[in-house]
C-alpha positions in Angstrom: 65.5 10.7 181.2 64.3 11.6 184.8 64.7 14.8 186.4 66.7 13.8 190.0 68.3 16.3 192.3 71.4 17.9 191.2 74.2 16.0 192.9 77.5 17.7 192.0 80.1 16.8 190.8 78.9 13.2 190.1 75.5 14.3 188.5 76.0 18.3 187.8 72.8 18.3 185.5 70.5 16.5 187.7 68.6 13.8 185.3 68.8 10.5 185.5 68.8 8.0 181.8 66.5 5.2 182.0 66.1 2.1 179.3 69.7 2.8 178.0 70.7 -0.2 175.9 73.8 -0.2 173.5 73.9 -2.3 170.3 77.8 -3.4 169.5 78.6 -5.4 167.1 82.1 -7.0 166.9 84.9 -5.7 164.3 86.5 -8.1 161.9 90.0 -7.7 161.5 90.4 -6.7 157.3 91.6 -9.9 155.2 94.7 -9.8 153.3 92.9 -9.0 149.9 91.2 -6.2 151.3 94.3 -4.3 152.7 96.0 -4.7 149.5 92.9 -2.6 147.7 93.2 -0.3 150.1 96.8 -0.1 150.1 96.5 0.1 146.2 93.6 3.0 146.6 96.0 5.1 148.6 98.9 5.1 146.0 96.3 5.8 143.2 94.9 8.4 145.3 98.0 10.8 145.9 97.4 14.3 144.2 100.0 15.0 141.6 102.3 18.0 142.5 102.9 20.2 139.2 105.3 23.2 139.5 
């Protein structure tokens, strides 16, 4: 970060951010299997109500 003159409302804190990169990866949509186990954990999963 840079210090830069303050510049409100577009740059209230007056610094600038230099050598920002952003590493994304792509999401996989879940496969049939897998949403049945997580389906399956969420039913065993449920607390038990005792009165």
């Amino acid at each position: 970060m840079a210090k830069t003159n303050i510049n409100y409302p577009y740059n209230p804190f007056g610094f600038l951010i230099t050598n920002f990169t952003e590493k994304l990866s792509k999401v996989t949509a879940p496969t049939e299997e897998q949403v049945i186990l997580q389906d399956s954990l969420k039913i065993n999963n449920k607390p038990s109500v005792t009165n």
